[in-house]
mmCIF file of the N, C-alpha and C atoms, coordinates in Angstrom:
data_MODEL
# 
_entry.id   MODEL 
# 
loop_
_atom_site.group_PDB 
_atom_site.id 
_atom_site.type_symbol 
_atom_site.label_atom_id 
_atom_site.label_alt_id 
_atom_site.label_comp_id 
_atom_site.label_asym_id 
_atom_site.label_entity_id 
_atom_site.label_seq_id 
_atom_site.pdbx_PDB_ins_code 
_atom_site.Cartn_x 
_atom_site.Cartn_y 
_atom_site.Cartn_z 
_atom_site.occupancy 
_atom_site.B_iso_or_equiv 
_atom_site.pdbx_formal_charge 
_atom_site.auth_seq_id 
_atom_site.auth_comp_id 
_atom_site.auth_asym_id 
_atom_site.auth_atom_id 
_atom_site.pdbx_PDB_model_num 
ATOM 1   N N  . UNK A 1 1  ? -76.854  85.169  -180.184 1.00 0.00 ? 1  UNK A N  1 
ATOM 2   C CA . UNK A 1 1  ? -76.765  85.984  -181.375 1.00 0.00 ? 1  UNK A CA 1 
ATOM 3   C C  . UNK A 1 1  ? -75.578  86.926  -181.204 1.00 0.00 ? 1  UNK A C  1 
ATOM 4   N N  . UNK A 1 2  ? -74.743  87.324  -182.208 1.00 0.00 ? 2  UNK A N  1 
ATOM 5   C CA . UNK A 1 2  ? -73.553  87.858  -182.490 1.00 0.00 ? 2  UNK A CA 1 
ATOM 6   C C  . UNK A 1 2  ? -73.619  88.857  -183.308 1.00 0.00 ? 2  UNK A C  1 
ATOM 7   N N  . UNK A 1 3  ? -72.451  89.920  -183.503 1.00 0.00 ? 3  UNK A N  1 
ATOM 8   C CA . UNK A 1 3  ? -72.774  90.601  -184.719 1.00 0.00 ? 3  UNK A CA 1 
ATOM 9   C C  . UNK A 1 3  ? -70.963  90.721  -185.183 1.00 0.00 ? 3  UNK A C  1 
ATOM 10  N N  . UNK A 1 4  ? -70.975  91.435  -186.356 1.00 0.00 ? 4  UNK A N  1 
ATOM 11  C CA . UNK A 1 4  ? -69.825  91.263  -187.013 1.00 0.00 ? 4  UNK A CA 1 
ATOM 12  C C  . UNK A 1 4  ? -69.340  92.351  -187.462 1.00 0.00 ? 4  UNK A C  1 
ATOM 13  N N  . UNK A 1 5  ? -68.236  93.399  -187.180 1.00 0.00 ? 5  UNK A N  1 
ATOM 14  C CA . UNK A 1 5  ? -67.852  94.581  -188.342 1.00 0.00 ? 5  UNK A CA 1 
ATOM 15  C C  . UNK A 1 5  ? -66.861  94.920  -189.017 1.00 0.00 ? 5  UNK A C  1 
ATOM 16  N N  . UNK A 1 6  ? -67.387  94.648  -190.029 1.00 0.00 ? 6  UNK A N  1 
ATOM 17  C CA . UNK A 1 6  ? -66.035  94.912  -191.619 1.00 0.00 ? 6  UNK A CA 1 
ATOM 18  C C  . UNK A 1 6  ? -65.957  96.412  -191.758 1.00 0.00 ? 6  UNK A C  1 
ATOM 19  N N  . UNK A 1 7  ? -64.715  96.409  -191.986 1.00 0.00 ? 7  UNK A N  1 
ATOM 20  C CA . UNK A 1 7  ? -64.145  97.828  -192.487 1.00 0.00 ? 7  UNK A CA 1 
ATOM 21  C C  . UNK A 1 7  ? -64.482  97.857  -193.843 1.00 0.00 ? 7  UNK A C  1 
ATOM 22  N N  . UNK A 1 8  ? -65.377  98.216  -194.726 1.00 0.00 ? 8  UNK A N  1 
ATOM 23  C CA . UNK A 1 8  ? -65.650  98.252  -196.250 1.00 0.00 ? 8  UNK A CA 1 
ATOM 24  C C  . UNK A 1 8  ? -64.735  99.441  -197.026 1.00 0.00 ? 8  UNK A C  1 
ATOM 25  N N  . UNK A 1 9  ? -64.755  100.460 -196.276 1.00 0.00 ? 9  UNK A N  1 
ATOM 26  C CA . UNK A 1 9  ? -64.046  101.638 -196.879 1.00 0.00 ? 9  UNK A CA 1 
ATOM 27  C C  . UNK A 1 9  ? -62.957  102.275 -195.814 1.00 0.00 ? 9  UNK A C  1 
ATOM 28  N N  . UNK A 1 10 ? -61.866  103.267 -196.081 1.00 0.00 ? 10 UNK A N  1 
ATOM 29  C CA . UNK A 1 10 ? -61.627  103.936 -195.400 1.00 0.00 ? 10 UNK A CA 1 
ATOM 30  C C  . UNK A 1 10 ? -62.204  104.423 -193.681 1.00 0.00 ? 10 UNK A C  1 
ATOM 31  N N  . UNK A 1 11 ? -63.611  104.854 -194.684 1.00 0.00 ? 11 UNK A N  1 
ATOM 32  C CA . UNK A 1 11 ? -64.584  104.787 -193.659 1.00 0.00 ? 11 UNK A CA 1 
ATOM 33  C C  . UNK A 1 11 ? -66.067  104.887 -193.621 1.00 0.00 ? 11 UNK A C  1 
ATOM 34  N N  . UNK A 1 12 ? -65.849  103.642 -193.672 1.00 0.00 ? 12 UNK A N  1 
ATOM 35  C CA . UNK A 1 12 ? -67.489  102.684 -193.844 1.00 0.00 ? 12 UNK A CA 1 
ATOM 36  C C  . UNK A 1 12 ? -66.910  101.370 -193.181 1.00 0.00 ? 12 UNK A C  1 
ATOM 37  N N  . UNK A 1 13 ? -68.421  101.096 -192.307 1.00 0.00 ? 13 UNK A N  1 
ATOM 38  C CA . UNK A 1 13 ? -68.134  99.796  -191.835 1.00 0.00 ? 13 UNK A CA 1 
ATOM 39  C C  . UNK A 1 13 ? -69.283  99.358  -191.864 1.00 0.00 ? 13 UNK A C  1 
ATOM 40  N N  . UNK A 1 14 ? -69.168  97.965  -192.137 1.00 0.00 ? 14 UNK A N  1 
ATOM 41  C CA . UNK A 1 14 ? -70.397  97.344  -192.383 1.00 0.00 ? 14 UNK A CA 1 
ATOM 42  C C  . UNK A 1 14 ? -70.595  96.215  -191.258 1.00 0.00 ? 14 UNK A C  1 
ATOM 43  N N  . UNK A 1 15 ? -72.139  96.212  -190.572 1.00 0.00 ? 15 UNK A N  1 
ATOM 44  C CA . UNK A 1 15 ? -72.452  95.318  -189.786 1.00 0.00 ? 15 UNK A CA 1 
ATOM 45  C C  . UNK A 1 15 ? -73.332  94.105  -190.241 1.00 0.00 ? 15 UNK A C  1 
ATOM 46  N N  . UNK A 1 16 ? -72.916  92.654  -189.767 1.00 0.00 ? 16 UNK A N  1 
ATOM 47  C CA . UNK A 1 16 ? -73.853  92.095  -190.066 1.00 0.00 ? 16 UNK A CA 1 
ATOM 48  C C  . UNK A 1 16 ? -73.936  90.725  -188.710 1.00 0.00 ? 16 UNK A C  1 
ATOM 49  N N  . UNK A 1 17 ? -75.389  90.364  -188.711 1.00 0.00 ? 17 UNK A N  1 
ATOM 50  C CA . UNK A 1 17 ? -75.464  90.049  -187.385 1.00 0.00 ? 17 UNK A CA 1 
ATOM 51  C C  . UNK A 1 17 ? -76.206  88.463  -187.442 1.00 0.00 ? 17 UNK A C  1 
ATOM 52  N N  . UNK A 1 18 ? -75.829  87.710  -186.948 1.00 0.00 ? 18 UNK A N  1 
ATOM 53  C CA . UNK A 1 18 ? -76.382  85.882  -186.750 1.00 0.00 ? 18 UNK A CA 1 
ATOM 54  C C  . UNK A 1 18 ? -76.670  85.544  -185.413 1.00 0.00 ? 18 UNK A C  1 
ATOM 55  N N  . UNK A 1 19 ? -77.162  84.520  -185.933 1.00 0.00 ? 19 UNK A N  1 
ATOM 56  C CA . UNK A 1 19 ? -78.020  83.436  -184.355 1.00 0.00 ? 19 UNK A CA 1 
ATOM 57  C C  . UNK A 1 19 ? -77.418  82.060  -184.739 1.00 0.00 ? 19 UNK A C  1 
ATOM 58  N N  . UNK A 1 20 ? -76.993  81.549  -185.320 1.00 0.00 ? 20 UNK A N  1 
ATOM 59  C CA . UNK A 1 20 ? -76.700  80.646  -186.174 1.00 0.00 ? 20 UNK A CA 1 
ATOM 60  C C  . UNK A 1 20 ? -75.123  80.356  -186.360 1.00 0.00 ? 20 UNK A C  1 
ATOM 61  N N  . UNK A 1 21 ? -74.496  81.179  -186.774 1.00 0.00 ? 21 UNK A N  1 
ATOM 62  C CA . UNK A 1 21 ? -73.205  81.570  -187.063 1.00 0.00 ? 21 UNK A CA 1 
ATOM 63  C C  . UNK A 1 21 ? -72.884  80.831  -188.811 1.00 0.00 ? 21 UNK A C  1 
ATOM 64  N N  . UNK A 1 22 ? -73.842  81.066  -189.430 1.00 0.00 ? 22 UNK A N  1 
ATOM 65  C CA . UNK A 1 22 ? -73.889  80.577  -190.898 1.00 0.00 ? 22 UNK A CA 1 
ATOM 66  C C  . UNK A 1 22 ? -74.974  81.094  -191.350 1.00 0.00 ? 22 UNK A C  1 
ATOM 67  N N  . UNK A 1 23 ? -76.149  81.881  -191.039 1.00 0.00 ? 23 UNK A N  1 
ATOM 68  C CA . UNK A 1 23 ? -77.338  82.839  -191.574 1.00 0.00 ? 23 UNK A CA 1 
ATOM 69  C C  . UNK A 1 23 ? -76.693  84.349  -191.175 1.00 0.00 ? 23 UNK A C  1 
ATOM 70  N N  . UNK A 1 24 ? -76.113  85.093  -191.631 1.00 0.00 ? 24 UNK A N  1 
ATOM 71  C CA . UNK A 1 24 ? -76.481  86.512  -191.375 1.00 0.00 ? 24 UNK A CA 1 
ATOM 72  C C  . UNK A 1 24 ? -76.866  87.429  -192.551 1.00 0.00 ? 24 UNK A C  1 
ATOM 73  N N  . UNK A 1 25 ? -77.356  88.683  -191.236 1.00 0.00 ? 25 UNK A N  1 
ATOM 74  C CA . UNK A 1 25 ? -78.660  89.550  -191.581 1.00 0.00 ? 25 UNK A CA 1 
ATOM 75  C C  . UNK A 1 25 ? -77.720  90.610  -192.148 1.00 0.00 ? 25 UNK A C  1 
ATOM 76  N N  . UNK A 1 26 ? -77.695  91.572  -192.950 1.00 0.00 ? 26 UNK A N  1 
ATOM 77  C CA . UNK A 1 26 ? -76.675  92.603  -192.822 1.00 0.00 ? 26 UNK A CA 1 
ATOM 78  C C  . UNK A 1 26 ? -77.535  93.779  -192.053 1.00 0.00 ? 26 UNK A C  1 
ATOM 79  N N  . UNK A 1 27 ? -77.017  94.519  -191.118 1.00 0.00 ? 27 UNK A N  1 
ATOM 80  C CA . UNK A 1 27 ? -77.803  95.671  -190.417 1.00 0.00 ? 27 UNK A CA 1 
ATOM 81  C C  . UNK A 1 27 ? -77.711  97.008  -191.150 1.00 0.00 ? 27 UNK A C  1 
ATOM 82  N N  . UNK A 1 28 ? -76.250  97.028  -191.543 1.00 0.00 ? 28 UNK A N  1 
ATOM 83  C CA . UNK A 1 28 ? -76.304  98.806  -192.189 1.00 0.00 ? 28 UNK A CA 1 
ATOM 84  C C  . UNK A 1 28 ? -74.532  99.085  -192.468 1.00 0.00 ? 28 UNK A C  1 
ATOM 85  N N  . UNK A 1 29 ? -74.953  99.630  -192.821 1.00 0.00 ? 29 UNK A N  1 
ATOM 86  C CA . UNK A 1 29 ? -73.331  100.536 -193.102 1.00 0.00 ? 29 UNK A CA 1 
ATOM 87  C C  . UNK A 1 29 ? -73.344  101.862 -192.351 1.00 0.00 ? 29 UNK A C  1 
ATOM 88  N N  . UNK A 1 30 ? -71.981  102.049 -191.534 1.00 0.00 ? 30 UNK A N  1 
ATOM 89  C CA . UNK A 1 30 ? -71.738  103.328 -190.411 1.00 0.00 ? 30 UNK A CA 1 
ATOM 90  C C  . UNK A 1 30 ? -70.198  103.522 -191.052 1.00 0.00 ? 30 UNK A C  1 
ATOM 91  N N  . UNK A 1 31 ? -70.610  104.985 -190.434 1.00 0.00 ? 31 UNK A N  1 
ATOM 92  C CA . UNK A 1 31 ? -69.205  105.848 -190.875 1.00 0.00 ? 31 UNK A CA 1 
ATOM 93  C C  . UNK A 1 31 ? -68.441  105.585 -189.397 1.00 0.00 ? 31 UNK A C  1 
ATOM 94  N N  . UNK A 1 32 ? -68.342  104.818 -188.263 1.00 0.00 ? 32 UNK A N  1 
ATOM 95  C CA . UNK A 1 32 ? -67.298  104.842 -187.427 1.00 0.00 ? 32 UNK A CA 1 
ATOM 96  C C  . UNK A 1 32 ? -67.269  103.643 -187.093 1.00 0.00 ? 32 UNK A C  1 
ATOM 97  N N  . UNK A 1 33 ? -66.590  102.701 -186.519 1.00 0.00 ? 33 UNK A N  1 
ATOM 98  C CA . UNK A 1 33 ? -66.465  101.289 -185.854 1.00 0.00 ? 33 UNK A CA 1 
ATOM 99  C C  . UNK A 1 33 ? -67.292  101.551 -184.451 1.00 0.00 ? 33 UNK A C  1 
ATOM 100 N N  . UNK A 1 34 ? -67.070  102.941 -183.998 1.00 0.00 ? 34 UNK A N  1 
ATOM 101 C CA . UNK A 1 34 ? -67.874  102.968 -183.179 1.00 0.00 ? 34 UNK A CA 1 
ATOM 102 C C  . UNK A 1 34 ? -69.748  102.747 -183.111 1.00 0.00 ? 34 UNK A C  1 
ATOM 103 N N  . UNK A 1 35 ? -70.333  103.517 -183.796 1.00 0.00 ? 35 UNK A N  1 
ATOM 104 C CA . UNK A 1 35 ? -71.582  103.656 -184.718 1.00 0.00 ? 35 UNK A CA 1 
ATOM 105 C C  . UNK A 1 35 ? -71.882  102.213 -184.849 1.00 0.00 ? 35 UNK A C  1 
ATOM 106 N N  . UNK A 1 36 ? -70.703  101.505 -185.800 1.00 0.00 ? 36 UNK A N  1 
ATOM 107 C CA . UNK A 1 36 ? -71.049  100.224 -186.035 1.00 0.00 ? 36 UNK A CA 1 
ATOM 108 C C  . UNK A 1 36 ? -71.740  99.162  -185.378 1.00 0.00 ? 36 UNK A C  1 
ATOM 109 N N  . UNK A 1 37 ? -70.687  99.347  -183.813 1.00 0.00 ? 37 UNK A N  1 
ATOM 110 C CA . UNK A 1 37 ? -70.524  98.448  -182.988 1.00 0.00 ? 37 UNK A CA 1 
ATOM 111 C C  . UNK A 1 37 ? -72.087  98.858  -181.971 1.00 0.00 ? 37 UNK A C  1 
ATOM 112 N N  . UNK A 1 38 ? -72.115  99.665  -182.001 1.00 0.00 ? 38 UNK A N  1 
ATOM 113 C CA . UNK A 1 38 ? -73.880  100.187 -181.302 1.00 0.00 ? 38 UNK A CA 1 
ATOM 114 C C  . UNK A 1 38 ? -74.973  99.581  -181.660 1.00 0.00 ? 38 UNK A C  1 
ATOM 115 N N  . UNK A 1 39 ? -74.614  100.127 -183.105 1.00 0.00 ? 39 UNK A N  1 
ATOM 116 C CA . UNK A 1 39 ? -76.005  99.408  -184.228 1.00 0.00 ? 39 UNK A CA 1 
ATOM 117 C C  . UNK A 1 39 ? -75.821  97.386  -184.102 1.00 0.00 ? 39 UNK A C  1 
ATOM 118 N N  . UNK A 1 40 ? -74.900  97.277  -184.057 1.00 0.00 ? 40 UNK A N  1 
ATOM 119 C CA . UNK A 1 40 ? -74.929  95.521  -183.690 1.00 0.00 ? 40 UNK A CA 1 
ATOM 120 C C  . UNK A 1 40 ? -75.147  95.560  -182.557 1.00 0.00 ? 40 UNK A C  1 
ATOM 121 N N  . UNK A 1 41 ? -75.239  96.063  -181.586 1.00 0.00 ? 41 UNK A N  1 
ATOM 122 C CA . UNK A 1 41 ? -75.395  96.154  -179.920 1.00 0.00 ? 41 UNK A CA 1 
ATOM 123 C C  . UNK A 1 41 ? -76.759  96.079  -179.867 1.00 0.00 ? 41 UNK A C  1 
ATOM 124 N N  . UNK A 1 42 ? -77.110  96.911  -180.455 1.00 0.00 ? 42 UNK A N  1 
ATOM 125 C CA . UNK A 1 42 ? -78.806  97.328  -180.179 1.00 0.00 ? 42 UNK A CA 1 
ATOM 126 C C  . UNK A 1 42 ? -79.484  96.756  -182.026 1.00 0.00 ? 42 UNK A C  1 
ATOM 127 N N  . UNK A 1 43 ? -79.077  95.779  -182.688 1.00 0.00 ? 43 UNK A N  1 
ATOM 128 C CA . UNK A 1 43 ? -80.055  94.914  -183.489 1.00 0.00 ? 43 UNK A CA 1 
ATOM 129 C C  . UNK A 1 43 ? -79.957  93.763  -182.524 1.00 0.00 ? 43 UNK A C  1 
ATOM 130 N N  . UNK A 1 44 ? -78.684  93.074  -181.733 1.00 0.00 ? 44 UNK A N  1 
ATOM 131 C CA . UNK A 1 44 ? -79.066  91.933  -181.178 1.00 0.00 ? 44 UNK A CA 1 
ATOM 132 C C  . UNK A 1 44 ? -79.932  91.740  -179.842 1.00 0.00 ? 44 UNK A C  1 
ATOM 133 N N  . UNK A 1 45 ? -79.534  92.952  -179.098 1.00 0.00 ? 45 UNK A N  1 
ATOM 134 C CA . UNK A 1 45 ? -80.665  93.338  -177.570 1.00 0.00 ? 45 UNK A CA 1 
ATOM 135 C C  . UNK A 1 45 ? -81.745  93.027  -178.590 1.00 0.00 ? 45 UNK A C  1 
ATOM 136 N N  . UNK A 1 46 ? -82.885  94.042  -179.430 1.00 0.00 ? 46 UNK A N  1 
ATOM 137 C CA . UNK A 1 46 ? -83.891  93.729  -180.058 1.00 0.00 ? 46 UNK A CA 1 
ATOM 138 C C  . UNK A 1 46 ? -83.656  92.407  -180.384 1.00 0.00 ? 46 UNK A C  1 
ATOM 139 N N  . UNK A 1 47 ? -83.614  91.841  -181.258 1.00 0.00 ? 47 UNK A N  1 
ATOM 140 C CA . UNK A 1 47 ? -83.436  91.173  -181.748 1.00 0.00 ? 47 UNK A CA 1 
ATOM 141 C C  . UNK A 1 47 ? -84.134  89.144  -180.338 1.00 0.00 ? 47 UNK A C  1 
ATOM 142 N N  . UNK A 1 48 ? -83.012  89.669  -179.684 1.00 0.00 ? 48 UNK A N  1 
ATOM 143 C CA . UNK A 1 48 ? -83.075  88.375  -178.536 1.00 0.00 ? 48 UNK A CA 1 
ATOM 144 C C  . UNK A 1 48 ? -84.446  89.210  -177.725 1.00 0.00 ? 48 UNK A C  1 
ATOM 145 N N  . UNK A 1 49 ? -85.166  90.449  -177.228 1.00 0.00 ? 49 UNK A N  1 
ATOM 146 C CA . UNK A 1 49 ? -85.980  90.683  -176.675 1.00 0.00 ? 49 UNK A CA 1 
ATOM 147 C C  . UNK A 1 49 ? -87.080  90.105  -177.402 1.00 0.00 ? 49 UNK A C  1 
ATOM 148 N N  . UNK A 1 50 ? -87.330  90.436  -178.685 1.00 0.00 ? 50 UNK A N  1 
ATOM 149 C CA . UNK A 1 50 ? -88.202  89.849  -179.977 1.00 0.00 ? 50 UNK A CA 1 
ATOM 150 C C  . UNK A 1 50 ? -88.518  88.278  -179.436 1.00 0.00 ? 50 UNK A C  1 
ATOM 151 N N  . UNK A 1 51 ? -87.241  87.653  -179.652 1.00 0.00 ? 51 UNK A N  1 
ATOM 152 C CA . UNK A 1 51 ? -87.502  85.943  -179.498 1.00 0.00 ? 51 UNK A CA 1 
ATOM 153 C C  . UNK A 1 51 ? -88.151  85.854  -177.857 1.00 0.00 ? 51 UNK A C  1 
ATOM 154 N N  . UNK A 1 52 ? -87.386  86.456  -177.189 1.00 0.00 ? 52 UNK A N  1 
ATOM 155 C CA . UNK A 1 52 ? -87.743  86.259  -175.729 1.00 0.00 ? 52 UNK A CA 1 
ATOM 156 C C  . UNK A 1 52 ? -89.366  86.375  -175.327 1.00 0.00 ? 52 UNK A C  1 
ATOM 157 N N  . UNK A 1 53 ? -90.155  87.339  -176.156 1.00 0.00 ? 53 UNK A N  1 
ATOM 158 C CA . UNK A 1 53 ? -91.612  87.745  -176.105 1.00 0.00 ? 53 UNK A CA 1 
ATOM 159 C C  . UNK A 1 53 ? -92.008  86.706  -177.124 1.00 0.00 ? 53 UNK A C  1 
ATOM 160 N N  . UNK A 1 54 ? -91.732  86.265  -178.297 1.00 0.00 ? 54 UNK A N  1 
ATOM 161 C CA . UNK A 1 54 ? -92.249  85.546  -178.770 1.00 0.00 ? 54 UNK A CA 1 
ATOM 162 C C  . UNK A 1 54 ? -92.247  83.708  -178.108 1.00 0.00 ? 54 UNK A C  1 
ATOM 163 N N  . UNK A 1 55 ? -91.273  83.708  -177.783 1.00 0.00 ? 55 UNK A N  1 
ATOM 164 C CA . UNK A 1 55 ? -91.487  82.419  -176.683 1.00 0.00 ? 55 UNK A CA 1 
ATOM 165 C C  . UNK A 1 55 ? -92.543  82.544  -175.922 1.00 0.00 ? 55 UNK A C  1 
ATOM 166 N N  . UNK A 1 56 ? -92.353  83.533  -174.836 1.00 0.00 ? 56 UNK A N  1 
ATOM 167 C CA . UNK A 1 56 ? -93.128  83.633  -174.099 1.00 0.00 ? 56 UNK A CA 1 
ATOM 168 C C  . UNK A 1 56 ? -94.928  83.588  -174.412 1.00 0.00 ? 56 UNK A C  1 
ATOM 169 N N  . UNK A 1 57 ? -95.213  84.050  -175.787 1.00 0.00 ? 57 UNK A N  1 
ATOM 170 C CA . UNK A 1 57 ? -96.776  84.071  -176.049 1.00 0.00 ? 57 UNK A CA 1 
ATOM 171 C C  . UNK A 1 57 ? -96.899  82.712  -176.214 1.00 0.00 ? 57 UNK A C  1 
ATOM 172 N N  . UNK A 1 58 ? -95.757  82.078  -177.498 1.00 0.00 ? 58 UNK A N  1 
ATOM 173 C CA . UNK A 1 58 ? -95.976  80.766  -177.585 1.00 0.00 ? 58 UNK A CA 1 
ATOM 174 C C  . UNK A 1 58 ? -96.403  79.532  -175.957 1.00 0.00 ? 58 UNK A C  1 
ATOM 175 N N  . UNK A 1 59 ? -95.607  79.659  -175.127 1.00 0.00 ? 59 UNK A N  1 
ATOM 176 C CA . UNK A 1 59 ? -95.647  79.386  -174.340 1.00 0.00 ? 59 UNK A CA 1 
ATOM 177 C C  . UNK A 1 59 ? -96.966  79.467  -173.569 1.00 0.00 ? 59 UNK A C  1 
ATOM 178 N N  . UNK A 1 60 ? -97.541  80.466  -173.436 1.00 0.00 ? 60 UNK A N  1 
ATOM 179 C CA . UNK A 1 60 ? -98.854  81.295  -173.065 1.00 0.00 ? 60 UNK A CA 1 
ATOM 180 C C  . UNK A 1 60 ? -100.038 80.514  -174.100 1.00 0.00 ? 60 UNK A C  1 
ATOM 181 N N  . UNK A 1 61 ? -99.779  80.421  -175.135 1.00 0.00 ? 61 UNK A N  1 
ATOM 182 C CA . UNK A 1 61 ? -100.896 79.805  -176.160 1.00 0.00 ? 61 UNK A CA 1 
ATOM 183 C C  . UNK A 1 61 ? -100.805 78.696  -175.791 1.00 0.00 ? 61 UNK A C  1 
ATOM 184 N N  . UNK A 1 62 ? -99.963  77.363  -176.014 1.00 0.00 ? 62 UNK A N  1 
ATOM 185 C CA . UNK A 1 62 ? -99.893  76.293  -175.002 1.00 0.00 ? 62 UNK A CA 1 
ATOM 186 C C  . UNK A 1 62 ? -100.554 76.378  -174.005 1.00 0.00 ? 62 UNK A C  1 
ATOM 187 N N  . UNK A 1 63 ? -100.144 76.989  -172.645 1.00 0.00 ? 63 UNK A N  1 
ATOM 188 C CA . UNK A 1 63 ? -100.915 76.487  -171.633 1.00 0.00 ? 63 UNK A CA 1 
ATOM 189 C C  . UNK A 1 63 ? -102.166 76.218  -171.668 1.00 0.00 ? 63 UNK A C  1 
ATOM 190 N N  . UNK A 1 64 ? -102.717 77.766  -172.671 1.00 0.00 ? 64 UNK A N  1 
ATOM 191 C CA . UNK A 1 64 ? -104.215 77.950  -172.641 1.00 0.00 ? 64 UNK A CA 1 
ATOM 192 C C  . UNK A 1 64 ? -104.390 76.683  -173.524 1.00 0.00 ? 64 UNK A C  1 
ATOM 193 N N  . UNK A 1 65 ? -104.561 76.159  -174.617 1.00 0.00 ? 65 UNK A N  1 
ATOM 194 C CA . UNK A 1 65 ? -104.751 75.442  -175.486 1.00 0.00 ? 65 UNK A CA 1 
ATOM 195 C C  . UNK A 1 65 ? -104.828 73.808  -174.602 1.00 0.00 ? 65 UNK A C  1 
ATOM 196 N N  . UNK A 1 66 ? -103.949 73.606  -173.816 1.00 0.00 ? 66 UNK A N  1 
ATOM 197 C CA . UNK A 1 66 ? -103.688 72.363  -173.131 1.00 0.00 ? 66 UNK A CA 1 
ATOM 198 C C  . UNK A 1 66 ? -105.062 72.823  -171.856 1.00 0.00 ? 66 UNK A C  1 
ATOM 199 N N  . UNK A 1 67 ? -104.984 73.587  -171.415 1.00 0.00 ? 67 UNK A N  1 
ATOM 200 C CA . UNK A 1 67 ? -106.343 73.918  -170.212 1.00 0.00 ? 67 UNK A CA 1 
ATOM 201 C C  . UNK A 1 67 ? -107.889 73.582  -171.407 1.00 0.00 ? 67 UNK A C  1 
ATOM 202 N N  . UNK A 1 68 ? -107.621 74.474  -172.152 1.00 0.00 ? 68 UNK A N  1 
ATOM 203 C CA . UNK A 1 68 ? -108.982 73.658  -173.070 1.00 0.00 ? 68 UNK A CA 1 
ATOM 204 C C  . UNK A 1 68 ? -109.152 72.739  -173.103 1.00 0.00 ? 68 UNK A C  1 
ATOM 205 N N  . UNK A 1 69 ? -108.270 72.149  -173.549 1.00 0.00 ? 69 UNK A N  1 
ATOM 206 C CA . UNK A 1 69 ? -108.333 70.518  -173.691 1.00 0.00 ? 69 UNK A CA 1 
ATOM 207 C C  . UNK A 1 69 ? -108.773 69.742  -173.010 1.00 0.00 ? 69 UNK A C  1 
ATOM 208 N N  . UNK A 1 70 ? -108.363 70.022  -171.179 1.00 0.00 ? 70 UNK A N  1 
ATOM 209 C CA . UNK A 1 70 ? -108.757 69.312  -170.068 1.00 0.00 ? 70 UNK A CA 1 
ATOM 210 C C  . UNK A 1 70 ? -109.547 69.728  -170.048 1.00 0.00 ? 70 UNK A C  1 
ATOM 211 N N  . UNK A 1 71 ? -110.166 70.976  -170.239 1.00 0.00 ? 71 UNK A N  1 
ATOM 212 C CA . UNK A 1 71 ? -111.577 71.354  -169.678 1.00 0.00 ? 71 UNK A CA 1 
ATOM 213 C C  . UNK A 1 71 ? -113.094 70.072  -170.332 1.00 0.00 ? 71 UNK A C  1 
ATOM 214 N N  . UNK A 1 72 ? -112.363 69.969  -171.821 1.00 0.00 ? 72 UNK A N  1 
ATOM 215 C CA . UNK A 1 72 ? -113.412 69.741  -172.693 1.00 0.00 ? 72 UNK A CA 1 
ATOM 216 C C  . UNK A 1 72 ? -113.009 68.388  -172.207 1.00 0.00 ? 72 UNK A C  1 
ATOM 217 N N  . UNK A 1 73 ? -112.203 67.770  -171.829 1.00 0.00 ? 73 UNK A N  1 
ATOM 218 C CA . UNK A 1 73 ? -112.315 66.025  -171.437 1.00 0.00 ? 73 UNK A CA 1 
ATOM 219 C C  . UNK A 1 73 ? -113.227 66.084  -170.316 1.00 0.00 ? 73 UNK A C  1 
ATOM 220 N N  . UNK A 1 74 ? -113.114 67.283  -169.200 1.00 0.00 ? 74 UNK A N  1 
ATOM 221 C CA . UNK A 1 74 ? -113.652 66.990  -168.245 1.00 0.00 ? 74 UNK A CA 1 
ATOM 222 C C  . UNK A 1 74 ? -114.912 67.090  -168.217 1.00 0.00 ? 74 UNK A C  1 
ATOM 223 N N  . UNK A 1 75 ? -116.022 68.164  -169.033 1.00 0.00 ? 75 UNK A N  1 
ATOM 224 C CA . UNK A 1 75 ? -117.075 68.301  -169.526 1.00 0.00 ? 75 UNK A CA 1 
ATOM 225 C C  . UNK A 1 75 ? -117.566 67.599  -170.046 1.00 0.00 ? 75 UNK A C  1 
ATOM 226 N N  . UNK A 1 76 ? -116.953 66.956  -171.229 1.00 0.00 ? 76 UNK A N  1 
ATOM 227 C CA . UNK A 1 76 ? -117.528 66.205  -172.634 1.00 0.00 ? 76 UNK A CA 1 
ATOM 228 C C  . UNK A 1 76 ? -117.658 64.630  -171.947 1.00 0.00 ? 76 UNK A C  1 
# 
């Protein structure tokens, strides 16, 4: 995931941020390139921590779900 910042005004910059590089999110509009570049810094950290925990449960639901499974072959 990436992020992107346009100069919109004098001074306004606008961020907008993808995983994809053909879906983006817009994050916000900042009064410095600096500001900008933070706020895309810290939507994509979140952003990839988000997916990273959500794998991980997925992952976690699987195992359990596949251990059921054997359990109930081995029972049934």
């Amino acid at each position: 995931m990436h992020w992107s910042v346009q100069r919109v005004t004098n001074n306004l910059f606008s961020v907008s941020a993808t995983s994809d590089g053909v879906d983006y999110t817009h994050v916000g509009n900042y009064r410095s390139v600096e500001d900008a570049n933070r706020a895309g810094r810290r939507f994509v950290s979140v952003r990839a921590h988000e997916q990273g925990h959500n794998s991980h449960e997925r992952a976690e639901a699987d195992v359990h779900q596949q251990g059921s499974l054997t359990s109930s072959a081995l029972h049934g």
